[in-house]
C-alpha positions as CSV (number, residue, x, y, z in Angstrom):
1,X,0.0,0.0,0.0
2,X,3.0,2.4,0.9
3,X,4.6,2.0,-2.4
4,X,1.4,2.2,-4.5
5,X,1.3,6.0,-2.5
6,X,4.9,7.1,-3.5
7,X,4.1,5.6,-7.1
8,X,0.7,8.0,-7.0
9,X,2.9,11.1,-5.4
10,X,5.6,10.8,-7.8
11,X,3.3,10.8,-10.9
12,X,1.4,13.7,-9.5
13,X,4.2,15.6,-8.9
14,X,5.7,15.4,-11.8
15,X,2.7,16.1,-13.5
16,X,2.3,19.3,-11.2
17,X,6.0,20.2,-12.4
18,X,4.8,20.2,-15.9
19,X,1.4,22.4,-14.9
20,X,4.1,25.1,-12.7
21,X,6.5,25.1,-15.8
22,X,3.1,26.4,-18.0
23,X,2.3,28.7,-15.1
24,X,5.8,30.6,-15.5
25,X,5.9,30.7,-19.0
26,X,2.7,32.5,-18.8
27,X,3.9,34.7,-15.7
28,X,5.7,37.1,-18.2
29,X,2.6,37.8,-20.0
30,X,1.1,39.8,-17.1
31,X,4.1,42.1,-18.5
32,X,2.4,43.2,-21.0
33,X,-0.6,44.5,-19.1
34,X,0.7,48.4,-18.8
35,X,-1.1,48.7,-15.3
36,X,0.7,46.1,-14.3
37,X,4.0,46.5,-15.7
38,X,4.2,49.9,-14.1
39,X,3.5,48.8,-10.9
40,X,6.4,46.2,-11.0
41,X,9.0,48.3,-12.5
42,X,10.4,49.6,-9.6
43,X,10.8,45.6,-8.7
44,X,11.9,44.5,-11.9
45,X,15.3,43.2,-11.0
46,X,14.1,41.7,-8.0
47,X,11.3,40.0,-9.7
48,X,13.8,38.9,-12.1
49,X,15.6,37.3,-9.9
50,X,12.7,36.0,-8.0
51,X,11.6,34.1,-11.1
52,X,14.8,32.9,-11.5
53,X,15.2,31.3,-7.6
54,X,11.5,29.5,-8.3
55,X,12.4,28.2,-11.7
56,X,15.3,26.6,-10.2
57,X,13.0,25.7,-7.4
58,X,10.7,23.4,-9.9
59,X,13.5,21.9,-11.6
60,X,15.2,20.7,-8.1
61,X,11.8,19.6,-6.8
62,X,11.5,17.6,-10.2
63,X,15.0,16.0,-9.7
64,X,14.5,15.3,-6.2
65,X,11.6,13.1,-6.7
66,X,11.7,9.5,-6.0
67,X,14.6,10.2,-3.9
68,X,14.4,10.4,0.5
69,X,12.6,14.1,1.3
70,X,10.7,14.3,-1.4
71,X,7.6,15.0,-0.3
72,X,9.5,17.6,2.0
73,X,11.5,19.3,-1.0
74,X,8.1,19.3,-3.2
75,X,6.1,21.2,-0.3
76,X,8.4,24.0,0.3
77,X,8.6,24.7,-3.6
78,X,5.1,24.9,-3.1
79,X,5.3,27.4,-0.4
80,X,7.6,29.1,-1.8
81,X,5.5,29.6,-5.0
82,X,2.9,30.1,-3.1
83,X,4.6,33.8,-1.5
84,X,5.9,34.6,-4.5
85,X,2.2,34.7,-5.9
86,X,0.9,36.5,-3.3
87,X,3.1,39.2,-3.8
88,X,2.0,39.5,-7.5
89,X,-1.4,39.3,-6.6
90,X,-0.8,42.2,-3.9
91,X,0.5,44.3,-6.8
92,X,-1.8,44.3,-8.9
93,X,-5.2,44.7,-7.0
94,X,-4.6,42.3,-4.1
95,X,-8.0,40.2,-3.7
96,X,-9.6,41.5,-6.5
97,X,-6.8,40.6,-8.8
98,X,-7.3,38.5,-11.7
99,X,-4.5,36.3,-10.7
100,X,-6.2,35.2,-7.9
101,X,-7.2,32.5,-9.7
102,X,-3.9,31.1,-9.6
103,X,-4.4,30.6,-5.9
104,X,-7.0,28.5,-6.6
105,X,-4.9,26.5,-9.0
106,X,-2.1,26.1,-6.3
107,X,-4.5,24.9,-3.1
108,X,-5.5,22.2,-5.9
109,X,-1.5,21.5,-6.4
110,X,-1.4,21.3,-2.2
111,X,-4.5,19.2,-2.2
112,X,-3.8,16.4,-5.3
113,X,-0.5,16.0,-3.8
114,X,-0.6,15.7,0.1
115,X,-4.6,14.9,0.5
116,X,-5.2,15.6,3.7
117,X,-7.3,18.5,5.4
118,X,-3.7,20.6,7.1
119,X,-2.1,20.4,3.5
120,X,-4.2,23.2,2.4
121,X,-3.2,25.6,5.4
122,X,-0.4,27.2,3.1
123,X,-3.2,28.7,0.3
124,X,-5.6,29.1,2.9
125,X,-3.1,31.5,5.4
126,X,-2.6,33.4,2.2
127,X,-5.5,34.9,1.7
128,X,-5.7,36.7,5.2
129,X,-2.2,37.9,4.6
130,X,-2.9,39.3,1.2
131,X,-6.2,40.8,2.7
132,X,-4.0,42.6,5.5
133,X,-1.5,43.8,3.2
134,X,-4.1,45.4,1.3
135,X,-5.3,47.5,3.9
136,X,-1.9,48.5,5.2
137,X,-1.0,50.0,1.6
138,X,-5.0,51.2,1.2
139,X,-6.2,49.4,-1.8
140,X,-8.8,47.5,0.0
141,X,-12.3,47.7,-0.1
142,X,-14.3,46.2,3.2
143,X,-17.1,45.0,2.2
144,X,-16.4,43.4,-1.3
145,X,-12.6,42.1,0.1
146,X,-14.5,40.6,2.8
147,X,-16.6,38.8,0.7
148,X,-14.0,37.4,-1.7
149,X,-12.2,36.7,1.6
150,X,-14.8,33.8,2.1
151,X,-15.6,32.9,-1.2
152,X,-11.9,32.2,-2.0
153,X,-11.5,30.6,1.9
154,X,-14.7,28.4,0.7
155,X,-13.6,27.2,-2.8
156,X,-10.4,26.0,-1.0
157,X,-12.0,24.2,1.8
158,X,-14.7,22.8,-1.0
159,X,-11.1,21.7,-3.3
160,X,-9.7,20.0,-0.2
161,X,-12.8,18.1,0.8
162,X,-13.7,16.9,-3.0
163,X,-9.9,15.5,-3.2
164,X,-9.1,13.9,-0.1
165,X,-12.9,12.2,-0.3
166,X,-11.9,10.8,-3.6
167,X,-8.2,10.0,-2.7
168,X,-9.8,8.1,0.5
169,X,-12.1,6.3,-1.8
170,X,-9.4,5.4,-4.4
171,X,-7.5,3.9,-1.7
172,X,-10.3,2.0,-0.5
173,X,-11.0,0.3,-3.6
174,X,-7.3,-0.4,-4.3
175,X,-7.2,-1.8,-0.8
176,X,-10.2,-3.7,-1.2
177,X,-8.6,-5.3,-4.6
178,X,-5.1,-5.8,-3.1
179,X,-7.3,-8.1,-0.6
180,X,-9.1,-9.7,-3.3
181,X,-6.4,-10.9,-5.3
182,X,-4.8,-11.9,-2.2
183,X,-7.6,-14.2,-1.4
184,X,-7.8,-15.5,-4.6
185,X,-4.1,-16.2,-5.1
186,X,-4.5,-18.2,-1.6
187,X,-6.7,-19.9,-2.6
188,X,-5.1,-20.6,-5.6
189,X,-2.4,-22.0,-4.3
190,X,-5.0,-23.8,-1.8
191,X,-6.4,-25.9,-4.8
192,X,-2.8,-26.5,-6.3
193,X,-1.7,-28.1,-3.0
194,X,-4.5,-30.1,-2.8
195,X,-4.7,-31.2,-6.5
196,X,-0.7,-32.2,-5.7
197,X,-1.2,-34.0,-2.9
198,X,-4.5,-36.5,-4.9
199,X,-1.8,-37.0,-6.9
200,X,1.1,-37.8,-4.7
201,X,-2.0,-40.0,-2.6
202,X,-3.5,-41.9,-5.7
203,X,-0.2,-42.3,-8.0
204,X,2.9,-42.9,-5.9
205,X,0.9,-44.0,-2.8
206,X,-0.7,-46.6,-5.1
207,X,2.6,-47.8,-6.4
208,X,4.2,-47.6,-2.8
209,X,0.8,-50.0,-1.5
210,X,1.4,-52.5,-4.0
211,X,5.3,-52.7,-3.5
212,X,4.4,-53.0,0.3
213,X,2.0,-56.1,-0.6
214,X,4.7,-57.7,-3.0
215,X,7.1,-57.3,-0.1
216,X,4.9,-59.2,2.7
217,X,4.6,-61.9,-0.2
218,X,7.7,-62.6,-0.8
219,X,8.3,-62.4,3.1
220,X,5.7,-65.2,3.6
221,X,7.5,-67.1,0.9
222,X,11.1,-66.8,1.7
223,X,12.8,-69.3,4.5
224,X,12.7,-68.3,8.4
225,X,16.7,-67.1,9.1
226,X,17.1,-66.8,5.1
227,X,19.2,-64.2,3.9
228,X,15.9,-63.4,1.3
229,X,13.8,-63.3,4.5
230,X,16.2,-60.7,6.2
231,X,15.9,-58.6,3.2
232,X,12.5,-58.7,2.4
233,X,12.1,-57.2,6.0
234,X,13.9,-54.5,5.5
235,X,11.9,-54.3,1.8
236,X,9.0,-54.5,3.7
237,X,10.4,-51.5,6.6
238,X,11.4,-49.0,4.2
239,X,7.9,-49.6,1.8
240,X,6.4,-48.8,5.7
241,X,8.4,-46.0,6.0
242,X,8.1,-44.4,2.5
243,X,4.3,-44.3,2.8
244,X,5.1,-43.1,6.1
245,X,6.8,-40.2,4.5
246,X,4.1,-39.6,2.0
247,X,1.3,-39.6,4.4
248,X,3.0,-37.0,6.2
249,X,3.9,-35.1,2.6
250,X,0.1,-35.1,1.8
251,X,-0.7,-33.5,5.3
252,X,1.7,-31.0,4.7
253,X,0.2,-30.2,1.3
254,X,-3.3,-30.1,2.8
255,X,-1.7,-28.4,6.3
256,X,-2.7,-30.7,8.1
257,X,0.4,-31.5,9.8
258,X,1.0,-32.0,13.3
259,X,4.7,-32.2,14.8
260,X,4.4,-33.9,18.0
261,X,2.4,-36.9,16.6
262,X,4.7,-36.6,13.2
263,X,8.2,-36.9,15.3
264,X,6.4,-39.9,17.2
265,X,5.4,-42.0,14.2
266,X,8.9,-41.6,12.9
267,X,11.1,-42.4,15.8
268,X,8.9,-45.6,15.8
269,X,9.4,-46.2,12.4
270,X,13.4,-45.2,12.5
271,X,14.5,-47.4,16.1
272,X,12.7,-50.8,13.9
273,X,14.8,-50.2,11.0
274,X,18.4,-49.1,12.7
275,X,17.8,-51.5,16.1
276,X,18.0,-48.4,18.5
277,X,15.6,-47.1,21.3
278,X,14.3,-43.7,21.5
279,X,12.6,-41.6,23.1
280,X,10.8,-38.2,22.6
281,X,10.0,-35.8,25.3
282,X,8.4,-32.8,24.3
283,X,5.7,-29.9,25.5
284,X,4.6,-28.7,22.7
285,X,1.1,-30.7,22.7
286,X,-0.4,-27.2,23.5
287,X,1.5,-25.0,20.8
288,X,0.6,-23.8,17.4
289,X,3.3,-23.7,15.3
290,X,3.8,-22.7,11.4
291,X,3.8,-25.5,9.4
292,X,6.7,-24.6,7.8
293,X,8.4,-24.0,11.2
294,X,7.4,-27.4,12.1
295,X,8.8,-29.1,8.8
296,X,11.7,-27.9,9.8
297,X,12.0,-29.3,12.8
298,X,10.8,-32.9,11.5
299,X,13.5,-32.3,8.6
300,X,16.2,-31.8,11.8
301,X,15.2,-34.4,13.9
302,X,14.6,-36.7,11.1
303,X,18.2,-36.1,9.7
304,X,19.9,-36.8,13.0
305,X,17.9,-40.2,13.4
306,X,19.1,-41.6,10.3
307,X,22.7,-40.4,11.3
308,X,22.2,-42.3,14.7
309,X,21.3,-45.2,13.3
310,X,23.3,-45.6,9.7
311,X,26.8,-43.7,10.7
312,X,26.6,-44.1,14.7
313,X,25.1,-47.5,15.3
314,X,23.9,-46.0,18.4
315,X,21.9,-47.8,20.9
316,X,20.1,-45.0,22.7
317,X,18.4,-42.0,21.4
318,X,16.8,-39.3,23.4
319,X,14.6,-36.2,21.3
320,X,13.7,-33.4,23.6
321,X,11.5,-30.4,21.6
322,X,10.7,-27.7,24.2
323,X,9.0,-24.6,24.1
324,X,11.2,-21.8,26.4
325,X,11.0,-18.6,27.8
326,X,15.0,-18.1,27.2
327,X,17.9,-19.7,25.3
328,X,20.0,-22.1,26.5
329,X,23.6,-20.5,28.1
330,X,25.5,-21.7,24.8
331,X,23.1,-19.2,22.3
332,X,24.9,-16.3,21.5
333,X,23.8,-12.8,22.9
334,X,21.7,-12.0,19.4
335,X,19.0,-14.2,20.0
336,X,17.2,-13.8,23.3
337,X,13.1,-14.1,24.1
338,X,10.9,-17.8,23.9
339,X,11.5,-20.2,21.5
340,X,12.1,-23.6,20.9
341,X,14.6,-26.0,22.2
342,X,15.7,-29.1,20.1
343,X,18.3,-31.4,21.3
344,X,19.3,-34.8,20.1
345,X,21.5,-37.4,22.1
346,X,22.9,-40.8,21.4
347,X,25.2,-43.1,22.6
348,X,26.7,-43.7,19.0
349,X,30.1,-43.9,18.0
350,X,30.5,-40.3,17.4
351,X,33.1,-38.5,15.2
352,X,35.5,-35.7,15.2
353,X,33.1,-32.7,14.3
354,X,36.1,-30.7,12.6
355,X,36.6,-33.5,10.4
356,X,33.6,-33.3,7.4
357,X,33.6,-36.2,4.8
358,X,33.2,-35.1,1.7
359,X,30.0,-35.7,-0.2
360,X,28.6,-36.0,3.1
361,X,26.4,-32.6,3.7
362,X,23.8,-34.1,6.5
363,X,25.1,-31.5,9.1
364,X,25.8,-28.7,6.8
365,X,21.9,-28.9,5.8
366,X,21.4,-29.3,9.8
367,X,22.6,-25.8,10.1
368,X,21.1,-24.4,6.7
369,X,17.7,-25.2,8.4
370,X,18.6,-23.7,11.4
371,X,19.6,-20.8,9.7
372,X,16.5,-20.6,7.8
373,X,14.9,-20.4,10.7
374,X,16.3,-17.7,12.4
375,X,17.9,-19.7,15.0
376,X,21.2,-21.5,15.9
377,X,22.7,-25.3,15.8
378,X,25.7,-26.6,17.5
379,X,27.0,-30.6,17.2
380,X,29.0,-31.9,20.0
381,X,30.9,-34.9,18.9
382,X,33.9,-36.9,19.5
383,X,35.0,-40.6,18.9
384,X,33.5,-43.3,20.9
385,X,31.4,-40.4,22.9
386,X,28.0,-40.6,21.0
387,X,26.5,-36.8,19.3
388,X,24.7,-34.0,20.7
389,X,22.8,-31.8,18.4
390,X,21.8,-28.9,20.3
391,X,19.2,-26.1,18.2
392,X,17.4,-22.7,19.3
393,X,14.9,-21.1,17.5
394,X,13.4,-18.2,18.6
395,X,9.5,-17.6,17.3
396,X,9.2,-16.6,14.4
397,X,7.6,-12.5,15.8
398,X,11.0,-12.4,17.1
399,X,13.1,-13.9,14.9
């Protein structure tokens, strides 16, 4: 909304820069009027210079828009405009004047460009000034400069009402568009998760179910204490586990994912396959996360598991996911506030931490999600010593 306003001030103002580049072309015609002429002789090198200074005023305003302060440069070219007026309009016949029509023309400059009821106070503080003026040098006349007093204070205060209602509706129905096509892009992508996910459920969860079946067939077939048997388990385990994983995809797509229950399906399904136990303690059966803030977290804890049990042959695995008031001592000074605490122990073999096999990039996308996040990983590691995976992440309104 803020930069659909500076795209509407700078295309106003620069069309206003065109209008006040006609306006001072035509200034020198008033010249030519010998009345008026005479009167400004005795100022004609002053108002030479005059028009000079508010030329270069325009051209600076027009240069300086679209950069920082230029609303603030374009109002007090304005201003200054607007004095220099007045004191043409006090020479030649003060509210009476014919080119009192320019003031008009100026208090609709003030009001297309800053809409709101105080930017009109410049044009409007004019016309008691030029009123005043006029009866210090005696060219007034009461009763008929009274009365052009109000009519011109009223055709201002009609210009400012007319633009800022218009400029208030304008914004209303841009608003109210902005908020439609919002909406509709939601629920676009709405639909296009849940078309993906029919499709991820009825195509690869259809191959997945009969791979699964295949499996348990061939496990019913092959010899107890067979090597065929042994692998048709672990077939039949990872068939378990990918429809495991696809379930879960599916309820991502259609946000219906839940963490706690998520992280205890797949330490189940992870301590059958890799022969470790594991354990989850957590407190965040209450909490409403982000979904994506819980993916992340799944992603983490899932990652580690597989290390645990592939790299570390560990034996014991414990998964704590709290919800905190403060970080842990070991999170640097930058984050502070609640968040979440993740850590992951085991009993593994463990590894030097410095040390990073290449082609191996299981902790490096550890940290990348922590990262992502906002937050903050450290891996405690050494031979024969088991892992720690420690991770803060701080919500997400004060990340």
């Amino acid at each position: 909304m803020e930069t659909t306003r500076r795209d509407q001030f700078s295309h106003r103002a620069k069309a206003v820069f065109y209008a006040r580049l006609a306006l001072d072309a035509f200034g020198v015609l008033f010249l030519l009027v010998p009345s008026w002429a005479s009167a400004t002789t005795p100022f004609l090198t002053w108002a030479l210079v005059i028009y000079l200074v508010l030329l270069a005023g325009h051209v600076t305003s027009y240069l300086w828009i679209d950069h920082r302060g230029d609303h603030v440069v374009f109002f007090l070219s304005l201003c200054l405009d607007t004095v220099a007026l007045g004191s043409v309009i006090v020479l030649t016949g003060g509210l009476a004047s014919p080119l009192m029509s320019g003031h008009i023309l100026y208090a609709v400059f003030f009001a297309i460009l800053y809409p709101h009821p105080l930017a009109i106070l410049p044009p409007l503080l004019l016309l008691p000034v030029i009123a005043k003026i006029s009866q210090l040098t005696g060219i007034e006349k009461p009763g008929r400069d009274l009365l052009l007093l109000l009519w011109y204070s009223g055709l201002d205060l009609i210009i400012v009402y007319v633009v800022v209602y218009f400029d208030l509706q304008e914004n209303l129905q841009f608003r109210n568009i902005l908020q439609f096509s919002s909406e509709k892009q939601r629920l676009g992508r709405v639909a296009e998760r849940q078309r993906m996910a029919r499709e991820m459920h009825d195509g690869l969860g259809a191959i997945l179910s009969t791979i699964k079946i295949q499996s348990e067939f061939v496990c019913e077939l092959a010899q107890d204490e067979s090597e065929l048997k042994t692998e048709a388990d672990e077939l039949q385990q990872r068939t378990n586990l990918a429809l495991a994983e696809l379930r879960r995809a599916v309820r991502i797509l259609r946000d219906d994912f839940d963490l706690t229950n998520s992280l205890e399906e797949l330490i189940g399904n992870l301590s059958s396959i890799w022969k470790f136990e594991a354990r989850l303690i957590t407190n965040l059966e209450t909490r409403q996360l982000p979904v994506n803030r819980q993916l992340h977290l799944y992603r983490i804890v899932q990652e580690a598991l597989t290390n645990a049990g592939k790299h570390a042959r560990a034996r014991t695995v414990t998964v704590t996911v709290m919800h905190d008031e403060k970080p842990p001592q070991w999170v640097e000074s930058g984050l502070s506030g609640s968040g979440i605490r993740l850590e992951i122990t085991d009993d593994g073999r463990g590894f030097p931490v410095e040390q990073q096999k290449q082609g191996h990039y299981g902790l490096v996308h550890l940290q990348e999600r922590a990262a992502e996040m906002g937050g903050a990983c450290r891996i405690s590691s050494a031979p024969d010593e088991g892992t720690t995976i420690c991770g803060w992440f701080p919500n997400e309104e004060e990340a």
